[in-house]
LOKOLZA-116153 format. One line per 5 residues: number of its first residue (from 0); for each residue x, y, z of C-alpha. Coordinates in steps of 0.05 Angstrom, whole numbers, plus 32768, in hexadecimal, padded with zeros to 4 digits. Layout:
BEGIN
NUM	X Y Z | ...
This chain:
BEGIN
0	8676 8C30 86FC | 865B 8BFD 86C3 | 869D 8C0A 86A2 | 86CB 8BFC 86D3 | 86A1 8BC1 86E5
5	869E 8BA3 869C | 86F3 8BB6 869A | 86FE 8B8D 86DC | 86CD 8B54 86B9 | 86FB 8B50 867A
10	873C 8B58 869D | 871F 8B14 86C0 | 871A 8AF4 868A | 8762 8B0C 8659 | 8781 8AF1 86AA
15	8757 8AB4 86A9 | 8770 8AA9 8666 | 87B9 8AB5 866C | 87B8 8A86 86AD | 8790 8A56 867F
20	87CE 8A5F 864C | 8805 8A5A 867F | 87F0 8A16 8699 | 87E5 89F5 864F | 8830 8A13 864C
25	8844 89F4 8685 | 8829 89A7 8678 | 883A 89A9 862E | 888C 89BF 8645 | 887D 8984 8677
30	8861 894D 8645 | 88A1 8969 8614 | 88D2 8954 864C | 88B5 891A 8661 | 889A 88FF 8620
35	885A 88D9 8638 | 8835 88DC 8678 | 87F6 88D2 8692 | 87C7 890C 86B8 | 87DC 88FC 86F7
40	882E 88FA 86E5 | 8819 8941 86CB | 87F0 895C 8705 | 8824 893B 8730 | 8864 895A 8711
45	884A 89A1 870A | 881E 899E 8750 | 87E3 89B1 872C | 8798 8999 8730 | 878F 8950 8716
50	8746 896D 86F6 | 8767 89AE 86D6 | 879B 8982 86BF | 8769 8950 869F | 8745 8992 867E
55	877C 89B1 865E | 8799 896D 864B | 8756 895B 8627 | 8751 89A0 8602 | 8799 899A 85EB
60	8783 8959 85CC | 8743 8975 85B0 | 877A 899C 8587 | 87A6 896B 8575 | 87E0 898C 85A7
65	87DF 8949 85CC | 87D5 88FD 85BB | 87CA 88BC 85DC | 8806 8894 85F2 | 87F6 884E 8608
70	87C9 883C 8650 | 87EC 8835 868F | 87C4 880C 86C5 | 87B9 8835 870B | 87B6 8812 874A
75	8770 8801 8750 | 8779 87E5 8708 | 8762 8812 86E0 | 8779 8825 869B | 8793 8875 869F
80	87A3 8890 865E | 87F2 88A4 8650 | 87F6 88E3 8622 | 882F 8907 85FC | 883C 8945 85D7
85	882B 8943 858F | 8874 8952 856C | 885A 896F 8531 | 881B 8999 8548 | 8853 89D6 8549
90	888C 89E4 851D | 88CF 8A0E 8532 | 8904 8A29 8501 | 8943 8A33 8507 | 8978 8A66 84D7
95	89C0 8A65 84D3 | 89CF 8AA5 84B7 | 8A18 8AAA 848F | 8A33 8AE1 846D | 8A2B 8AB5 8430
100	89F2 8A87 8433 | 89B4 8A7B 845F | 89A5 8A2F 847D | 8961 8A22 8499 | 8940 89E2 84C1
105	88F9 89D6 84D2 | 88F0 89AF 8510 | 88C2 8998 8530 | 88AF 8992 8580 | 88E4 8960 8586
110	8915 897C 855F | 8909 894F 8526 | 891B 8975 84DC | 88E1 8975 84B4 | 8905 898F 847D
115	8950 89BE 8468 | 8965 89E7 843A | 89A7 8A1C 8428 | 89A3 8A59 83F9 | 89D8 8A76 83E2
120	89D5 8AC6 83F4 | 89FA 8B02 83C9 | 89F6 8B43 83DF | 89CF 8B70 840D | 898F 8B38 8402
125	8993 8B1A 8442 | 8957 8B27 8460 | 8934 8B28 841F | 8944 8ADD 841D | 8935 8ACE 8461
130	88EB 8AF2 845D | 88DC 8AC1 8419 | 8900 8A80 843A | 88D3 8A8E 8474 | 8889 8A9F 8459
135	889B 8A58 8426 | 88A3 8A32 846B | 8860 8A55 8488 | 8836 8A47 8444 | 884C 89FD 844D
140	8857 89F8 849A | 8819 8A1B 84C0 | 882B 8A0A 8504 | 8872 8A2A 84FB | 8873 8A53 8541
145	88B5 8A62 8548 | 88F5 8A7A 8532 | 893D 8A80 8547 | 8978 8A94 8520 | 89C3 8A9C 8529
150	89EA 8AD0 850D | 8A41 8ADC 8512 | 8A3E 8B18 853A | 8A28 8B41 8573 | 89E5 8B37 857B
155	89BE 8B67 85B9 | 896B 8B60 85BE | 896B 8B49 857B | 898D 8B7E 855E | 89D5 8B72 8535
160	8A09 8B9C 855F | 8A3F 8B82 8530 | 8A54 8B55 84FF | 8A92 8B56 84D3 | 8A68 8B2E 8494
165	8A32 8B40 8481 | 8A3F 8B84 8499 | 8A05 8BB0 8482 | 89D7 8B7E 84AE | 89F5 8BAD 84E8
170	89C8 8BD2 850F | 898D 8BAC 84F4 | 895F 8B94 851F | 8957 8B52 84F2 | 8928 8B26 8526
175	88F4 8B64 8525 | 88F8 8B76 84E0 | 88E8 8B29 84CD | 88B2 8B1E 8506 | 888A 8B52 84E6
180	8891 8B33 84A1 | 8884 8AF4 84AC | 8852 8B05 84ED | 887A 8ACD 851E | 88AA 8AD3 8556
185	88EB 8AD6 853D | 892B 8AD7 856F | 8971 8AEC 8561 | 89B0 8AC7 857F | 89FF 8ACD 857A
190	8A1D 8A90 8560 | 8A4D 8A7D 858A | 8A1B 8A7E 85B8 | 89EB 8A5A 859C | 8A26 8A22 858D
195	8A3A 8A22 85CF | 89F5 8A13 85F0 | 89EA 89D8 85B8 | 8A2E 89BD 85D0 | 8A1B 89C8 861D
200	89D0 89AF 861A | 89F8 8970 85FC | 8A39 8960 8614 | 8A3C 897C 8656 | 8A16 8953 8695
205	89E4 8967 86B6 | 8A04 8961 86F4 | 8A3F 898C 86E3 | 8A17 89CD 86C8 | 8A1B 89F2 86FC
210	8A60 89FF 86E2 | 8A7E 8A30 86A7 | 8A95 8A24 865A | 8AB1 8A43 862B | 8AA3 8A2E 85E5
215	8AD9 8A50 85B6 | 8AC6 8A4B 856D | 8AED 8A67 8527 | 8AB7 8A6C 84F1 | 8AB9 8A93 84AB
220	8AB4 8AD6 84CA | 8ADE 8ABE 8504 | 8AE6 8AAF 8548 | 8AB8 8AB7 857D | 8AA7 8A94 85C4
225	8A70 8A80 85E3 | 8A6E 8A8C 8632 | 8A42 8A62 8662 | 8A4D 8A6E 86AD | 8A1A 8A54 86DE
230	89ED 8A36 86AD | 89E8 8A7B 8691 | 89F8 8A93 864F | 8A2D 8AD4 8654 | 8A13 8B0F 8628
235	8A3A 8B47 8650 | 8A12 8B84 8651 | 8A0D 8B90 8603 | 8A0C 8B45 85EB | 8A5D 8B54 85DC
240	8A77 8B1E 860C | 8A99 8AE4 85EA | 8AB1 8B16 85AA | 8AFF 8AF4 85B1 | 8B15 8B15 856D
245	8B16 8B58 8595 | 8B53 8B3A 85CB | 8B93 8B66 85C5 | 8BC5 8B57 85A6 | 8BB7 8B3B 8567
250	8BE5 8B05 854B | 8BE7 8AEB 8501 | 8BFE 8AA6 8510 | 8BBF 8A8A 851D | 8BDC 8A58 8554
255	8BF2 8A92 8579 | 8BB3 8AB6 8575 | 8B8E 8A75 858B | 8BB9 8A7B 85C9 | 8BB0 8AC1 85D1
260	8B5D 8AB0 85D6 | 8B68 8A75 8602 | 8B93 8AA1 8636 | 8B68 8AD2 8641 | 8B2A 8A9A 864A
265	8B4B 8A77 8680 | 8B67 8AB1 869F | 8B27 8ADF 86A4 | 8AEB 8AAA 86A6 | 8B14 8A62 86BF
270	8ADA 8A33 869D | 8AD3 89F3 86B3 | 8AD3 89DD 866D | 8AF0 89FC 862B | 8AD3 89EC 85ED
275	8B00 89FC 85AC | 8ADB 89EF 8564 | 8B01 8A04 8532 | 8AE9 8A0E 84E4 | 8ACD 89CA 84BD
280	8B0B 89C7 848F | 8B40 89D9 84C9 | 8B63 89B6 84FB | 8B7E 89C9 8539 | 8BBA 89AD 8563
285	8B99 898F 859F | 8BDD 8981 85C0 | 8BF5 89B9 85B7 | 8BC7 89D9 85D4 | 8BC8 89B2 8604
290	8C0C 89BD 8617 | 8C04 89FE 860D | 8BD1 89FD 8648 | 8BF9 89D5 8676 | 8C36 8A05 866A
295	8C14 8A47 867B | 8BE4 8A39 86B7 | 8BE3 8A22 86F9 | 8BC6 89D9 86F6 | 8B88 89E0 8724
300	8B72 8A18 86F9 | 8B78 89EF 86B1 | 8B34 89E5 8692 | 8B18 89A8 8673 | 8B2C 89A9 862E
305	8AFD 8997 85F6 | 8AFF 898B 85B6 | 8AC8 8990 8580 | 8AC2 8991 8530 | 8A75 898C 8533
310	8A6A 89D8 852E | 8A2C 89DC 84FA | 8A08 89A0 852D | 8A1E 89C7 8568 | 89F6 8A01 8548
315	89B7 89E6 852A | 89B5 89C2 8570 | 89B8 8A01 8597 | 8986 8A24 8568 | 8953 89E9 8571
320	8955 89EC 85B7 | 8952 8A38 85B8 | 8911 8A31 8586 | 88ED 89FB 85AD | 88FB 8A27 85EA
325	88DC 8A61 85CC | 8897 8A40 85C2 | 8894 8A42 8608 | 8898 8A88 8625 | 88C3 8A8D 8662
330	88E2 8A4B 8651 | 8929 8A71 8632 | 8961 8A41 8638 | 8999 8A4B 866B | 8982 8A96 867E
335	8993 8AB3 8640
C-alpha cells in the first residue's frame, strides 16, 4: 500500500513537472512570435493565469531565458514591465549535407548566424565529419539544442531510404547515429522539402496558405520536388513523394525532361503555385515554359508560375525554421 502510495506521489510530481514544462513552452513560442510583451499580453494571448504567467516569466529570467524590454504604462498609470525572449540563451544548427562537402550555420533564437563554415568531404567520412564539426560547435556553443539537416534523397523517420550520392549513406539511420554521439536531438529532412518550406514560410501570404505548391528543384544529384498541399508538407507513405527523377519516360534533352516533370505536377496535384529552381550556374527558359504551359492545359487549371535562383537561401531558411521549431516540441512546421 506504501508503494503504490509513494508511486502515485512521484507520478504527481514527473505530471506536475511536465505541465510546469509545457507552459514555459508555450509563453517562450509566444514571446518568439510576438517579440516583446508584457504579463498580461502573455496571460491574455495564451488564456492562462496572469499569476502563473508572472511565475514562470520571472524564473525564465532568473535564467537568463528572458530579458527586460522597455515599460509600458497600464491604465491606472502604472509602469508594467515588457519582456522578450533572450535570442541567444539557445543555439540551433543547421547541415546541408552534399555528396561532396558539408555546410553548417549556428543560429540563434532568431535565426541570426552566429557563425559558418564548409568542409570539403572525400569518401565514406561523412558522418565522421559531421560527429567532429558538431562536438567543435558544442565545446564552443553550450546552449546548442538543436539540430536539423538536409540531405538529397529519400529521407523516412530519419532514416536515408535513398540517395543516388553519397550512396553508402543508404539505409543509415544518420539523425540517430549522430544524436547519440553528440547526445542532442538531431532531425533528418529531404531537401527539396526543406527548400520548399523556406520558400513557402517566405514568399507565399499568409492568407493564401491554405492552398498547394510545388517547388521543383535540379541540384547536383538532381531533381527533386517539394509538395505542400493544405499547409501540409507531402511525404507519401515512405517519404518518396516529390522523387520527379523516377517519372517515365526519361528524356535526354533536358528541356523535354523539364516538361515531362511539369506535366505530371499539374496534371496529378494542380498547385496553386509552381516553384521551378534550377541549379546556381543554370538558366532556365521562363517563356518557354511558359508557353509551354499555356499550350498544354486548360487555362483555369494553369498554376502560378514562379521563378527562383535563391536555392542555397531557400534551404538554410527552411532548415532554420525547422531547427527553431524543434526546440519546441509539438511545434513541427506545417504538419510535417
Amino acid at each position: 500500500m506504501l508503494i503504490q502510495i509513494e508511486n502515485i506521489f512521484l507520478k504527481g510530481i514527473v505530471m506536475s513537472e511536465d505541465l510546469h514544462e509545457r507552459n514555459k513552452n508555450r509563453i517562450k513560442k509566444f514571446l518568439l512570435n510576438f517579440l516583446s510583451c508584457t504579463q498580461k499580453d502573455v496571460a491574455d494571448g495564451l488564456e492562462m493565469n496572469l499569476s502563473l504567467v508572472g511565475k514562470i516569466i520571472d524564473e525564465m529570467q532568473k535564467n537568463g531565458e528572458v530579458v527586460q524590454a522597455g515599460q509600458d504604462i497600464s491604465r491606472g498609470g502604472w509602469l508594467i514591465n515588457r519582456y522578450r525572449l533572450n535570442e541567444d540563451s539557445s543555439y540551433a544548427m543547421i547541415i546541408c549535407l552534399t555528396m561532396k562537402t558539408i555546410k553548417i550555420q549556428v543560429i540563434n533564437l532568431f535565426k541570426k548566424v552566429k557563425e559558418e563554415q564548409t568542409f570539403e568531404v572525400a569518401g565514406e567520412k561523412h558522418i565522421d565529419c559531421l560527429n567532429k564539426a558538431i562536438l567543435d560547435v558544442k565545446s564552443r556553443y553550450p546552449a546548442l539544442r538543436s539540430i536539423a539537416m538536409s540531405v538529397p534523397g529519400n529521407v523516412q523517420e530519419g532514416k536515408i531510404m535513398y540517395v543516388s550520392q553519397p550512396n553508402y549513406l543508404v539505409g543509415t539511420d544518420i539523425a540517430q547515429i549522430l544524436s547519440q554521439k553528440c547526445e542532442l536531438p538531431v532531425f533528418t529532412f529531404n531537401d527539396a522539402n526543406v527548400m520548399a518550406l523556406g520558400y513557402y514560410t517566405k514568399h507565399i501570404e499568409i492568407s493564401l496558405k491554405n492552398n498547394s505548391m510545388v517547388y521543383l528543384c535540379c541540384t547536383e544529384t538532381g531533381p527533386g520536388a517539394g509538395v505542400i498541399v493544405d499547409s501540409k508538407i507531402v511525404n507519401g507513405f515512405s517519404g518518396f513523394a516529390g522523387e520527379v527523377y523516377a517519372i517515365w519516360p526519361r528524356q535526354e534533352n533536358e528541356t523535354l525532361q523539364i516538361q515531362n516533370y511539369i506535366s505530371a505536377i499539374i496534371s496529378v496535384i494542380n498547385p496553386r503555385y509552381l516553384v521551378l529552381s534550377p541549379q546556381t550556374n543554370k538558366k532556365i527558359d521562363e517563356d518557354a515554359i511558359k508557353e509551354f504551359v499555356c499550350a498544354n492545359f486548360p487555362e483555369h487549371s494553369i498554376p502560378e508560375l514562379r521563378f527562383s535562383s535563391e536555392t542555397e537561401i531557400n534551404l538554410t531558411d527552411g532548415l532554420a525554421a525547422l531547427a527553431i521549431a524543434n526546440l519546441f516540441p509539438n511545434r513541427f512546421l506545417l504538419n510535417w
